[in-house]
C-alpha distance (Angstrom), angle and dihedral (degrees) to the residues before:
residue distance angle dihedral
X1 . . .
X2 3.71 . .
X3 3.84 140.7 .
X4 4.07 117.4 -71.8
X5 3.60 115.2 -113.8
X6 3.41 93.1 -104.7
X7 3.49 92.6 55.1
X8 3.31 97.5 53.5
X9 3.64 91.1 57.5
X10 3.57 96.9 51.0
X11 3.48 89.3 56.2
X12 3.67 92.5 54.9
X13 3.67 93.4 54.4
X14 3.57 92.3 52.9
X15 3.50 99.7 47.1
X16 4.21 83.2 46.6
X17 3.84 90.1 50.5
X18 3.51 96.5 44.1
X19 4.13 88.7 57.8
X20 3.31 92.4 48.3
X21 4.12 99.0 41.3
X22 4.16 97.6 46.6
X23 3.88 97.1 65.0
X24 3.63 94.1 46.0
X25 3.56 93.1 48.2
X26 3.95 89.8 44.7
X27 3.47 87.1 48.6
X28 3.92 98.4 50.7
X29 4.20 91.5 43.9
X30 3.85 79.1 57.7
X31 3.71 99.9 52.6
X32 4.21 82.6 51.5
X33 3.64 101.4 -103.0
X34 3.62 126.0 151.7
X35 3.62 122.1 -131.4
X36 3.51 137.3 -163.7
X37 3.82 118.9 37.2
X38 4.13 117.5 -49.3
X39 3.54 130.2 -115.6
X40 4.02 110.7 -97.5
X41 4.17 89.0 8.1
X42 3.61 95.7 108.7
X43 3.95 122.8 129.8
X44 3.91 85.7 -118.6
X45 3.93 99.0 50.7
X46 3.79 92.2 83.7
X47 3.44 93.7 61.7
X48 3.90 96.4 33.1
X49 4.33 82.9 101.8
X50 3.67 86.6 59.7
X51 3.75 94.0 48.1
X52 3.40 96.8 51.9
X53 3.58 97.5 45.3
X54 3.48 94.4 44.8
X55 4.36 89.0 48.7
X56 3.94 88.6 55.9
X57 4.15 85.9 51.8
X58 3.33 83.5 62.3
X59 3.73 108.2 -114.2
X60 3.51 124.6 143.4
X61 3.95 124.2 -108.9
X62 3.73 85.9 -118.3
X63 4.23 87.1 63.1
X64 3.68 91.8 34.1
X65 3.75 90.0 49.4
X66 4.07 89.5 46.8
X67 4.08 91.1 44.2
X68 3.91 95.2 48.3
X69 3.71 101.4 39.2
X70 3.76 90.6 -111.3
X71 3.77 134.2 119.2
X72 3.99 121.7 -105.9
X73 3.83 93.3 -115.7
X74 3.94 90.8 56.3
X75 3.81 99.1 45.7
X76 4.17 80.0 46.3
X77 3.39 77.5 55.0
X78 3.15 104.1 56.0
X79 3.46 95.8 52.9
X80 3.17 99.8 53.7
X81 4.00 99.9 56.2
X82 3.73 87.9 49.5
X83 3.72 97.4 52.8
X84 4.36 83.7 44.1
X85 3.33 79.9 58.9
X86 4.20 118.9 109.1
X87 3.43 107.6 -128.6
């Protein structure tokens, strides 16, 4: 049995993208940039204060989630890496 067509094809575009992807990134790691997403630069770390504040009022993530525009999972979140944290 051998690959579908459309298999075949994806493959090809991977192996296409992946020539085309590697110098650039090579060449960007080279000029010093940072890839991938940074520590403490997510969306939600600039209203982690409020979170936490908000979680030692007492509220639940599901009303810290509604008050902040967030979802319950990342004000959970939230918490969670801060109290990871070392102190």
């Amino acid at each position: 049995m051998g690959t579908k067509p459309t298999g075949k094809a994806t493959q090809r575009i991977g192996r296409l993208t992946g020539i085309y992807l590697r110098p650039g990134l090579a060449s960007a790691r080279a000029r010093g940039v940072k890839l991938g997403r940074q520590l403490w630069h997510r969306p939600s770390d600039k209203t982690a204060k409020k979170v936490l504040f908000l979680h030692k009022e007492g509220l639940s993530y599901r009303l810290i989630g509604r008050n902040l525009g967030l979802s319950k999972n990342t004000a959970m979140e939230i918490v969670k890496r801060e109290e990871a944290r070392p102190s």
